[in-house]
C-alpha positions as CSV (number, residue, x, y, z in Angstrom):
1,X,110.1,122.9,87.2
2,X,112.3,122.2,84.0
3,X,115.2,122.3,86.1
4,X,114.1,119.3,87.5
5,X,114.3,116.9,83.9
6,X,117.4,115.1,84.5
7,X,120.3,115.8,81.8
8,X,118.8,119.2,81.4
9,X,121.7,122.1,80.3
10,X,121.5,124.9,83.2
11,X,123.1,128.3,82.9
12,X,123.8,128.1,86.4
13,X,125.8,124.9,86.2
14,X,129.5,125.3,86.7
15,X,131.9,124.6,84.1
16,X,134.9,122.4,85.2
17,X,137.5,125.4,83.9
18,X,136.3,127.7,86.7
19,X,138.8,129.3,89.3
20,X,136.6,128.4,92.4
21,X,136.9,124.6,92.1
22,X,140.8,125.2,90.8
23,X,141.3,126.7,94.2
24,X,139.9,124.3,96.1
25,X,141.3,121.0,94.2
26,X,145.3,119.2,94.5
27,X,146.5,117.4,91.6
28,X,147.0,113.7,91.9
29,X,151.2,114.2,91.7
30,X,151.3,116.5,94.3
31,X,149.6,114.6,97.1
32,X,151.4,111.6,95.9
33,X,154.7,113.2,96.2
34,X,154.2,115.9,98.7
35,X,150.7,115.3,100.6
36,X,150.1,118.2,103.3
37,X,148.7,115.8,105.5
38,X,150.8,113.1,107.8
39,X,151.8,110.5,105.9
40,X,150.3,108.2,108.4
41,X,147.2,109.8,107.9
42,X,146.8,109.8,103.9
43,X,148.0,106.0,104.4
44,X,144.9,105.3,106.5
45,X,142.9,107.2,104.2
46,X,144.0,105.4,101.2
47,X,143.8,102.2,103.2
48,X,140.2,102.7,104.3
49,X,139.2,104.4,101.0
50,X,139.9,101.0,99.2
51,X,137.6,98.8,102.0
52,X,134.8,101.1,100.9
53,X,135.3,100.9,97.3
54,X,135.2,97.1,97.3
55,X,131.7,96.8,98.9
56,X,130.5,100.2,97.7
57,X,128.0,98.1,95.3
58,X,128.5,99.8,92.0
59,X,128.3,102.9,93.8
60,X,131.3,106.3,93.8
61,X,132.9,105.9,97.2
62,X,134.5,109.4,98.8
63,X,135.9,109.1,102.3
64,X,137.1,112.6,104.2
65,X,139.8,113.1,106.9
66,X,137.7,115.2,109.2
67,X,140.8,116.5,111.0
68,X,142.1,117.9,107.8
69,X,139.0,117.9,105.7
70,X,141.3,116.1,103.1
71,X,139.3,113.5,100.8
72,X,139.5,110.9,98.3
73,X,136.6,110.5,95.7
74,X,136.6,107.6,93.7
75,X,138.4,108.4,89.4
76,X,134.7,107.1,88.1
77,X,133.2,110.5,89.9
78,X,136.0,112.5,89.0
79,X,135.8,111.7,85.5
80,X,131.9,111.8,85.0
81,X,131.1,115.7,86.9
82,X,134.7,117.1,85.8
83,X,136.5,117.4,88.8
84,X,140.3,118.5,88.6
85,X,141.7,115.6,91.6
86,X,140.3,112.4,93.4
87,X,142.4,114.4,96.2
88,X,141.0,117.6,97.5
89,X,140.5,119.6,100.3
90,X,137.5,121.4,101.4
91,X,135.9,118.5,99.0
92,X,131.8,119.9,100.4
93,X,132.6,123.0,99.4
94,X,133.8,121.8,95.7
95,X,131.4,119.1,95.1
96,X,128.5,122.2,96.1
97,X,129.6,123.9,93.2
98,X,128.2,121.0,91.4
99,X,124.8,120.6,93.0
100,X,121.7,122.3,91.7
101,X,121.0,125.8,93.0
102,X,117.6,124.7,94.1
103,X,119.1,121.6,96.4
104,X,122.1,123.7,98.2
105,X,120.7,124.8,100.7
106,X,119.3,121.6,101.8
107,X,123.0,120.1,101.0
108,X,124.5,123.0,102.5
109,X,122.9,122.3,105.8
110,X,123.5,118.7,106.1
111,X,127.1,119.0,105.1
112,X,127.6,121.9,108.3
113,X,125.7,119.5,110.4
114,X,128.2,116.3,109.6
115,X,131.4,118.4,110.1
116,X,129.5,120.0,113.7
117,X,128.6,116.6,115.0
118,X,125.8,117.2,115.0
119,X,124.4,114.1,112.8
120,X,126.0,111.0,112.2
121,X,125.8,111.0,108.4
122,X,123.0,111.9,105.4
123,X,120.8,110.0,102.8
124,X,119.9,112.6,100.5
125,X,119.4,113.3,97.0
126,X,120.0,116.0,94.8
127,X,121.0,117.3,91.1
128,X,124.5,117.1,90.5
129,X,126.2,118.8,87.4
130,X,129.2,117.4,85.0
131,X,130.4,120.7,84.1
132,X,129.0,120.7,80.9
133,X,125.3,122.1,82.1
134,X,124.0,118.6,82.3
135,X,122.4,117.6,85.6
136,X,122.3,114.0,87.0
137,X,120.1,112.8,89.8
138,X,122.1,111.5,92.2
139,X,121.8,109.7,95.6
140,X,124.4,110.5,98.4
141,X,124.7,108.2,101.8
142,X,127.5,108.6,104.2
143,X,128.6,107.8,107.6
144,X,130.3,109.1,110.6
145,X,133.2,107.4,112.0
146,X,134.2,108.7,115.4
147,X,137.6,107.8,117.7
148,X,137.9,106.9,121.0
149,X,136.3,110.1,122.3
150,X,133.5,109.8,120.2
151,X,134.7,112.7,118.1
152,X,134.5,113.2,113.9
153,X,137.4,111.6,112.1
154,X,135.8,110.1,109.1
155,X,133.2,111.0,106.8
156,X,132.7,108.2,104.3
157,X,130.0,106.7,101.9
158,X,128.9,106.7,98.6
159,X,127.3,108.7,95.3
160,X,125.1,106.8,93.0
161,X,124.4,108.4,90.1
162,X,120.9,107.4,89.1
163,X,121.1,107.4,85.1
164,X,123.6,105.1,84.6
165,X,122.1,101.8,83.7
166,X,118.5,103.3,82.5
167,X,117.8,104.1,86.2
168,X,115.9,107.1,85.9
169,X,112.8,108.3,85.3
170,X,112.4,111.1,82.3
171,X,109.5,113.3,83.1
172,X,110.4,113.1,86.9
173,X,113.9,113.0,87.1
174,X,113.2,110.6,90.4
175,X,114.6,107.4,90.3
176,X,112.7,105.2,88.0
177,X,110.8,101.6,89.2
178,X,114.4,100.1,88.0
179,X,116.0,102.0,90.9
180,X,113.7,101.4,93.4
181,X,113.5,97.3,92.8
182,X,117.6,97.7,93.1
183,X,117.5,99.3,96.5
184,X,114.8,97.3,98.0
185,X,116.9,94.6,97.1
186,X,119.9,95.6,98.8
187,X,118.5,96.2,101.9
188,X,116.9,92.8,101.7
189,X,120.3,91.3,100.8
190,X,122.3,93.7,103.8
191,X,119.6,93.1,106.0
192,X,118.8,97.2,106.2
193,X,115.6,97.6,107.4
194,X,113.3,100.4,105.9
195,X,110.0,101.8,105.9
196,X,107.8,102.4,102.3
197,X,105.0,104.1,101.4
198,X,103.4,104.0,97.8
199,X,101.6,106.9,96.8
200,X,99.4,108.3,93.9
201,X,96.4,110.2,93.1
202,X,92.5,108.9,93.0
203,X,91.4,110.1,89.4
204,X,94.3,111.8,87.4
205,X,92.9,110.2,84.5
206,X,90.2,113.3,85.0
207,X,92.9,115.7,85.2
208,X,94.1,114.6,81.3
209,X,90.8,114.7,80.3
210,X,89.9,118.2,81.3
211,X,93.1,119.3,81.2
212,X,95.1,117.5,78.7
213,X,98.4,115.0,78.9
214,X,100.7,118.0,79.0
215,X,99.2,119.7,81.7
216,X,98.8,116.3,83.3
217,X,102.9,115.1,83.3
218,X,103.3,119.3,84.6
219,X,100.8,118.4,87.5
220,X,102.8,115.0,88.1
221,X,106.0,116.6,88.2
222,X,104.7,119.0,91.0
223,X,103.6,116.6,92.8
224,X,107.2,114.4,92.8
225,X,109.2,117.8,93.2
226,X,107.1,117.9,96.0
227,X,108.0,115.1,97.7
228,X,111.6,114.9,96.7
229,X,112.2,118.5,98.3
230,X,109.8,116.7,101.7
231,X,112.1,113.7,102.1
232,X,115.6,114.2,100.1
233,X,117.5,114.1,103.3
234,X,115.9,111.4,105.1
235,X,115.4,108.9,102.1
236,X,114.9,108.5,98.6
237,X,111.5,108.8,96.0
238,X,110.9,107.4,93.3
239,X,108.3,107.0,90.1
240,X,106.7,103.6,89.8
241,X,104.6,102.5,87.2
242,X,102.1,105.0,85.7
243,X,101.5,107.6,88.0
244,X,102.4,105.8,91.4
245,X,105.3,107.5,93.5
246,X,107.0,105.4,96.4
247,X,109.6,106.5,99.3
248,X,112.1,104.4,101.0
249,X,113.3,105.8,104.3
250,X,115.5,104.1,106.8
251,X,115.2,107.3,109.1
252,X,111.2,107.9,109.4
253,X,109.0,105.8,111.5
254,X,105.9,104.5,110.5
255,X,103.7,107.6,112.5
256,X,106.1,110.3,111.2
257,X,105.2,109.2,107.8
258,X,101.4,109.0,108.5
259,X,101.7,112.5,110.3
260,X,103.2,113.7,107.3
261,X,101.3,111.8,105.0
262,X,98.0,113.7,106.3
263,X,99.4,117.2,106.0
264,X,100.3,116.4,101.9
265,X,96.9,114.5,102.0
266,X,95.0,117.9,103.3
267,X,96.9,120.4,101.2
268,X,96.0,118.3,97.6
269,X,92.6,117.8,98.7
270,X,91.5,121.2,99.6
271,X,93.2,122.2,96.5
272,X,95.8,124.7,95.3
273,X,96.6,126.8,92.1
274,X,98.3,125.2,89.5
275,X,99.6,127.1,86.2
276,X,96.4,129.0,86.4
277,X,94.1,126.4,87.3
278,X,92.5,125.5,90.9
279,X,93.4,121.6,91.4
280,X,92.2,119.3,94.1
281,X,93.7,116.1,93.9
282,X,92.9,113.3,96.2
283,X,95.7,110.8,96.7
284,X,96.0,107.8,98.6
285,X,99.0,106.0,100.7
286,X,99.9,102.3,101.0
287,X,103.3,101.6,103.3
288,X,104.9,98.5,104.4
289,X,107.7,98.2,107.2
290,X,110.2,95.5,105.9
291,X,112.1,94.4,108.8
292,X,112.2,90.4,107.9
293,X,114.2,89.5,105.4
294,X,113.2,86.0,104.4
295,X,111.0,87.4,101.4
296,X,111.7,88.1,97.7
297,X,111.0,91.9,96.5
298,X,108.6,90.7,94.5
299,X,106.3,89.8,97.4
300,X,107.1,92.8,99.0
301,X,105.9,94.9,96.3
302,X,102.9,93.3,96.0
303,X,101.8,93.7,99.8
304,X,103.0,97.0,99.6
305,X,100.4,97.8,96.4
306,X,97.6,95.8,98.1
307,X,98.0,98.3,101.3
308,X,97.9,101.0,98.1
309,X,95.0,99.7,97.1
310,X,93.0,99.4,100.4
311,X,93.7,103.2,100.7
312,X,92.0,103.9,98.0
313,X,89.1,101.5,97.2
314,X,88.4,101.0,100.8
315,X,89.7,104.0,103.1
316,X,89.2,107.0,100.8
317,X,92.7,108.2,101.2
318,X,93.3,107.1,104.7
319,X,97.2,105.9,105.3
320,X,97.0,102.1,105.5
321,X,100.0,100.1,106.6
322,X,100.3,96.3,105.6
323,X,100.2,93.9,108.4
324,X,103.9,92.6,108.7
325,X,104.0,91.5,112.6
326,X,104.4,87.7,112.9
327,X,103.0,87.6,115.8
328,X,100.2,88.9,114.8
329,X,96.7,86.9,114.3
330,X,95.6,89.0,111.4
331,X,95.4,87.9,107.6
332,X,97.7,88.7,104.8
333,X,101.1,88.2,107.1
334,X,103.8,88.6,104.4
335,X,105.7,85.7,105.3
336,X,102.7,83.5,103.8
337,X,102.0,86.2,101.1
338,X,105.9,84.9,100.0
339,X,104.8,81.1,100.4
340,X,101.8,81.0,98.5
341,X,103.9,83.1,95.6
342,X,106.4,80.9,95.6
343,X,104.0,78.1,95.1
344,X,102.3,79.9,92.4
345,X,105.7,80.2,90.6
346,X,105.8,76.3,91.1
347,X,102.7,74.8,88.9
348,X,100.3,76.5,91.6
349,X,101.8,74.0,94.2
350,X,99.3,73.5,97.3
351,X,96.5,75.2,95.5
352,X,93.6,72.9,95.2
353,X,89.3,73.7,94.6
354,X,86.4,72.9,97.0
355,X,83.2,72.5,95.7
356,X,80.0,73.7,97.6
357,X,76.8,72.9,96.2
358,X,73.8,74.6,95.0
359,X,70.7,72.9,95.1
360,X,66.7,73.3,93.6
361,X,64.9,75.5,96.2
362,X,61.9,73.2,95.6
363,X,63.3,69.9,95.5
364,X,66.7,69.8,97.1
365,X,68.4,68.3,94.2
366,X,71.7,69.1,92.6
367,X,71.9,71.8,90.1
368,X,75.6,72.7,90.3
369,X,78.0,74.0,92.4
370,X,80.5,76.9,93.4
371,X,84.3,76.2,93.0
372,X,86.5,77.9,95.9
373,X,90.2,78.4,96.2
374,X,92.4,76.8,98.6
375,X,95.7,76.9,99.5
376,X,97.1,74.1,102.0
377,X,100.1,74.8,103.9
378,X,102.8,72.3,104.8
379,X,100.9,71.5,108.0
380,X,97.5,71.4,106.6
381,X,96.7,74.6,107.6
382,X,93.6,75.3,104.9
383,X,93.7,79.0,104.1
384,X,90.7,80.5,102.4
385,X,90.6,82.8,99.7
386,X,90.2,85.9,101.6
387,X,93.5,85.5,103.3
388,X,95.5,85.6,99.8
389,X,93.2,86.6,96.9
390,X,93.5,90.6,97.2
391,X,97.0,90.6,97.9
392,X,97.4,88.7,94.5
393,X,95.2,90.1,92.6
394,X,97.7,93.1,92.0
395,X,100.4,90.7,91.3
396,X,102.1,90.0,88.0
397,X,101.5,86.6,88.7
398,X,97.6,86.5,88.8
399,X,96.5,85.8,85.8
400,X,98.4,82.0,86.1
401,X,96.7,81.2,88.9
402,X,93.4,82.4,87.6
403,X,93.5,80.3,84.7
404,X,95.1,77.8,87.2
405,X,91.7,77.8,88.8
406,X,89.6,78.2,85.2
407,X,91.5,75.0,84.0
408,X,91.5,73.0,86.9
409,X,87.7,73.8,87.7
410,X,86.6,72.6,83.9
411,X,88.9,69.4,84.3
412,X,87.8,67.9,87.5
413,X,83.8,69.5,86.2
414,X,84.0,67.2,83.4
415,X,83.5,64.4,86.4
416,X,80.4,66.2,87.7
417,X,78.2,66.1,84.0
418,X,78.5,62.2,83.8
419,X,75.7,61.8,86.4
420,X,74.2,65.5,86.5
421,X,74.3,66.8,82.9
422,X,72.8,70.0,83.5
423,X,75.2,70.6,86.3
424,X,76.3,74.5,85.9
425,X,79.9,75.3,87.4
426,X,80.4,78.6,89.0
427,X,84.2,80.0,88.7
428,X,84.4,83.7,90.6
429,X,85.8,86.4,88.5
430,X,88.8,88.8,89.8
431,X,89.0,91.9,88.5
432,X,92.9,91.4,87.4
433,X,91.6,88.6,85.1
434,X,88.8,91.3,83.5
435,X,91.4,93.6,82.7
436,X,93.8,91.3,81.2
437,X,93.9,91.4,77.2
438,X,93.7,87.8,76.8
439,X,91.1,87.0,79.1
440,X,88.4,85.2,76.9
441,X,91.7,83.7,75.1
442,X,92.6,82.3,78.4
443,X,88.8,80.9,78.8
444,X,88.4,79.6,75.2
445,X,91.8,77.7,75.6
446,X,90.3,76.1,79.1
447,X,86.8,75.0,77.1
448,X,88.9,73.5,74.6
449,X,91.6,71.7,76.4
450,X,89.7,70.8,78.6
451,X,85.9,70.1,76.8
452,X,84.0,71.6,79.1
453,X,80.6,72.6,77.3
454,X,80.5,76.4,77.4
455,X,76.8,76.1,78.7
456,X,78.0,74.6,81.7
457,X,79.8,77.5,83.1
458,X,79.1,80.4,84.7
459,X,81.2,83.2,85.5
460,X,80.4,85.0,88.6
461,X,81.0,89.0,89.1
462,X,82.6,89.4,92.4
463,X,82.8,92.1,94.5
464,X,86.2,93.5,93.6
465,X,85.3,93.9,90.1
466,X,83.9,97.0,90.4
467,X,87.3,98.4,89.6
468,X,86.9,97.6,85.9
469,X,85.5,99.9,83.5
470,X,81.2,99.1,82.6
471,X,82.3,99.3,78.8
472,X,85.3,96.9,79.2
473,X,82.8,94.7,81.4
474,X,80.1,94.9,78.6
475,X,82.4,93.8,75.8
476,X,83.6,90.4,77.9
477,X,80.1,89.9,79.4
478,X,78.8,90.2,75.1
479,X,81.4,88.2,74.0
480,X,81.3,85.3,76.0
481,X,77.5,84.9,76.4
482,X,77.5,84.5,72.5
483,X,79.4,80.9,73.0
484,X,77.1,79.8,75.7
485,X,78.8,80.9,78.7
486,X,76.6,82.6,81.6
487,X,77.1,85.5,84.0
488,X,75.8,85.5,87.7
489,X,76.6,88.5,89.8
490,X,78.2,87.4,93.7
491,X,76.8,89.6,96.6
492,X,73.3,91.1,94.8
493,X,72.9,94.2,96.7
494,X,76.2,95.2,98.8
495,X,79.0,97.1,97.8
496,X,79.5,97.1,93.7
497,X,76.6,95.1,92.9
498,X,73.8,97.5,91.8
499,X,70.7,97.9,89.5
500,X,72.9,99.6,87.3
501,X,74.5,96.4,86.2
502,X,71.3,94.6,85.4
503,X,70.7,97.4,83.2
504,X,74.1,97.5,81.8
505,X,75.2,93.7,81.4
506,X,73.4,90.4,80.2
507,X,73.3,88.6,83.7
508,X,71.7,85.1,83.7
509,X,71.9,84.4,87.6
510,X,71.8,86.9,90.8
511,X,73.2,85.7,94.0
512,X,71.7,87.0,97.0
513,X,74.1,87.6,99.8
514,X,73.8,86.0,102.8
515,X,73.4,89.1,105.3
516,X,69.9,89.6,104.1
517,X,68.3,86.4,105.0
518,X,70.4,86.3,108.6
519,X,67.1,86.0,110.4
520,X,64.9,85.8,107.3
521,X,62.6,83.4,109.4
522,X,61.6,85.9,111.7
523,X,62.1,89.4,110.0
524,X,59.4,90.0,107.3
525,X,61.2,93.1,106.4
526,X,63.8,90.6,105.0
527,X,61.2,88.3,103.8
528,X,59.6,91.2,101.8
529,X,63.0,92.4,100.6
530,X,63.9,88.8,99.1
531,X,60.8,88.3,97.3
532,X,61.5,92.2,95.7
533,X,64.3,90.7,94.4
534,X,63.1,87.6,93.0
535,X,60.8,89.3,91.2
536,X,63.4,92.1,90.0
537,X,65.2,89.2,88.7
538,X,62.5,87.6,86.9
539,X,61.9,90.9,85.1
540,X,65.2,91.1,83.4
541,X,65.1,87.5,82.5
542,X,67.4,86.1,85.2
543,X,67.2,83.1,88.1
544,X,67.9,84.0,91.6
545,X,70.4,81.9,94.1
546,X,70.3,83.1,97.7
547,X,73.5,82.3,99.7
548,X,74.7,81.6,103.3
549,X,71.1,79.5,103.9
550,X,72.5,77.2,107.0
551,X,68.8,75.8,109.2
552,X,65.5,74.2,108.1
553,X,63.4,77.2,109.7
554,X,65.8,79.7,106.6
555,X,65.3,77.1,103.7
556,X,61.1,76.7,104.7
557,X,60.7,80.8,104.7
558,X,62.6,80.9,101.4
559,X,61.0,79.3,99.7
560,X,58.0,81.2,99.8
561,X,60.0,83.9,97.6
562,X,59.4,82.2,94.4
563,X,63.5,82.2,94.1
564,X,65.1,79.1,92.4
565,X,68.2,77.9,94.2
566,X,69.9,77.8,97.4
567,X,73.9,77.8,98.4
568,X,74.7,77.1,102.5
569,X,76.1,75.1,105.0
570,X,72.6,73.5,105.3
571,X,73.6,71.6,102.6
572,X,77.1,70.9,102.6
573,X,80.2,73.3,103.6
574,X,82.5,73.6,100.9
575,X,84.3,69.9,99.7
576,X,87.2,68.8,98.1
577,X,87.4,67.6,94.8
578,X,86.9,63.5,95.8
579,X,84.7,64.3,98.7
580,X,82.6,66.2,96.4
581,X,82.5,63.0,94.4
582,X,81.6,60.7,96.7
583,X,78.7,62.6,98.5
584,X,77.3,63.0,95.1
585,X,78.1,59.6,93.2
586,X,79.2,61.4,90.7
């Protein structure tokens, strides 16, 4: 596994004195003056050589004369890994003295396979050595060019040598997040289309803590070695962030990869020895196929993370492609994943808050209101929350639009107080605004901008939170309740809401989610189970608001639950800003 640490001195690594790549190199002055080739030929060679080099993007192009296995490799290769000629003959079999022993055979093959006719090129990588017993990761694409017959006469392409410019990883020796943001952004630039799958296991924080950090970046490495020996020759892997791993194939379709996905899923899960440990390691798989090209990388990564994500908060494990088909009806389509970004990037551009209404359950009157998200495309198509939210939340660019929303909410509040002073302002909560550092910063700068009493506002616990850590939840929840600010917890009794946080957290409100009163009028069971919760609430010192209340017959059965507020459609759908105004006078 050592072997595998890029710049790492190998015995095995060939020095650039030895006989066998002497024998198999030409110096520079002899092909120049006396080339064993046609003329015509080394001409072309020369001639085509120098079209590759100008669009070889950074990369070391080599182009071969099939015919006469004669090649030109660019001086910048020749120079880094030692190697006596940029002319040689029989340039495979040199440049396999410089490969790793553990990726030859896999080069090996694929080399016999180019010069058979068998394929029409490679996209591999492998461990290349200068020589001097230092091994470089490298990436190696090439292409076939065939004449009139359809027959071999070229084998061109390129070498990119993955640590120059910082672009690899250290523990890994994969290509580092650097690297993979420069090739996604080629193909998006050429146009390449390519399929990409994120991957990365469900609790390796565990495996440091029983095991310890050492053991951990061993178990790590494995696990990349793992998949760079799976998918060398049919695309390239690299380490994101943390302990994330992506691929980018152009070769693979979006079933091979699930196929193979499962048999890498199976073989972690049921476990396997491990430097003289059993480990089972759940993982999880996110992929996105990028074939448009009107979209920055940025927004790509972010779809590709949310998919990520769904695999492992929603589908234990399950492969989950993002939905990238324009024709298709579902919600998070990339192409307005990429609009609402860019608007974000603009001021928050198109975003604006509706306002739905809670009211007394006894009296009907005003007591606050809930603020909701919008974002209004150019043809006044309003798109909820739902359609954007998740995707964003694992974006870079979250935490502006949250306090976007925070800022914006307070302002246009301010309006609300002047007639209902004991108005209370719900803002929802998303889980990438719990875990960022600055968080009650961010809220303290709204209040004071803004002026928004603190004892107006009430943070509500959504769903998705239940990603964030009960301790780090506790100090926020502590910390802001002691300027005023209140807690309500969204969704009482599905999903992440629990007992366990009543227990745990200073909650002032509990929402009630709307599929338990869905024929509440009719279904004592639910009638029963509301009033348990009212009365739940009441013991640890908190109101209740039930949600989604939409008829007369829901609001009259209610309110024989001793709860104190309702949110629906029975009393107003969710307003903009001015129409909010003007049904209320405020």
């Amino acid at each position: 596994m050592d072997a595998f640490n890029s710049n790492e001195v190998n015995p095995k690594c060939p020095e650039n004195t030895t006989e066998e790549i002497r024998a198999t190199s030409v110096t520079d002055e002899k092909n120049k003056e006396d080339c064993p080739i046609p003329k015509d030929r080394k001409r072309l060679l020369d001639q085509l050589f120098e079209s590759y080099s100008i669009v070889s993007e950074g990369a070391d192009v080599f182009l071969c004369d099939m015919r006469y296995d004669y090649s030109r490799w660019s001086k910048a290769t020749v120079d880094f890994f030692n190697l006596d000629s940029e002319y040689m003959f029989n340039a495979g079999q040199t440049w396999e003295e410089h490969v790793h022993p553990e990726d030859r055979d896999v080069y090996r093959k694929s080399i016999a396979d180019i010069f058979s006719g068998a394929i029409n090129g490679h996209d591999m990588q492998y461990r290349a050595c200068d020589g001097q017993g230092r091994y470089y990761m490298c990436t190696c694409r090439g292409i076939i060019l065939r004449d009139a017959e359809g027959k071999p006469e070229y084998f061109g392409g390129a070498i990119r040598n993955q640590t120059i410019g910082g672009g690899i990883d250290a523990l890994t020796g994969l290509g580092n997040q650097m690297s993979f943001f420069k090739e996604i952004s080629l193909c998006l630039e050429k146009h390449v289309p390519i399929n990409i799958v994120m991957y990365g296991p469900t609790h390796f924080s565990r495996v440091n803590d029983l095991y310890g950090y050492d053991f951990g970046n061993m178990l790590l490495q494995h696990v990349a070695r793992y998949l760079f020996e799976a998918y060398r020759n049919v695309g390239n892997v690299y380490r994101l962030d943390g302990i994330r791993l992506a691929l980018v194939t152009k070769s693979l379709t979006m079933e091979q990869l699930s196929e193979q996905y499962e048999v890498f899923r199976t073989r972690l899960k049921e476990g396997f020895p491990f430097d003289g440990e059993h480990i089972d390691m759940p993982i999880n798989a996110g992929a996105l196929a990028l074939n448009r090209f009107d979209i920055d990388k940025d927004t790509l990564f972010s779809c590709l993370t949310q998919a990520y994500y769904q695999s492992k908060n929603d589908y234990q494990g399950a492969f989950r492609e993002f939905n990238n088909d324009p024709r298709s009806q579902k919600r998070y389509q990339i192409d307005l994943i990429n609009k609402i970004r860019k608007d974000v990037h603009e001021g928050c551009k198109n975003f604006h808050l509706y306002y739905q209404p809670v009211v007394d359950s006894e009296t009907g009157q005003l007591k606050g209101a809930e603020s909701l998200i919008r974002w209004i495309d150019d043809d006044g198509t309003v798109v909820p929350p739902n359609d954007f939210i998740p995707v964003l939340e694992n974006d870079a660019l979250f935490p502006a639009l949250g306090e976007w929303i925070m800022f914006t909410a307070m302002k246009e509040g301010k309006k609300f107080l002047e007639k209902y002073p004991d108005f209370v302002l719900n803002v929802n909560l998303s889980y990438a605004q719990l875990q960022d550092e600055s968080f009650t910063f961010r809220v303290n700068k709204c209040l004071k901008t803004t002026g928004y009493p603190a004892r107006n506002l009430c943070l509500e616990i959504t769903e998705r939170c239940r990603l964030i850590d009960i301790s780090r939840l506790q100090s926020l929840n502590d910390e802001l309740q002691l300027e005023g600010i209140k807690f309500a917890i969204d969704d009482f009794g599905t999903g992440f809401s629990s007992l366990g946080l009543l227990k745990d957290l200073s909650i002032n409100i509990l929402k009630v989610d709307r599929q338990f009163i869905l024929n509440v009028e009719s279904d004592k069971k639910q009638l029963d189970l509301v009033s348990v919760i009212s009365k739940l609430a009441k013991v640890y010192g908190c109101t209740t608001c039930i949600e989604g209340v939409e008829t007369a017959a829901m609001e009259s059965a209610l309110r024989t639950c001793n709860v104190d507020s309702f949110q629906g459609y029975y009393y107003s759908k969710p307003l903009p800003y001015q129409d909010f105004l003007n049904k209320y006078e405020c």
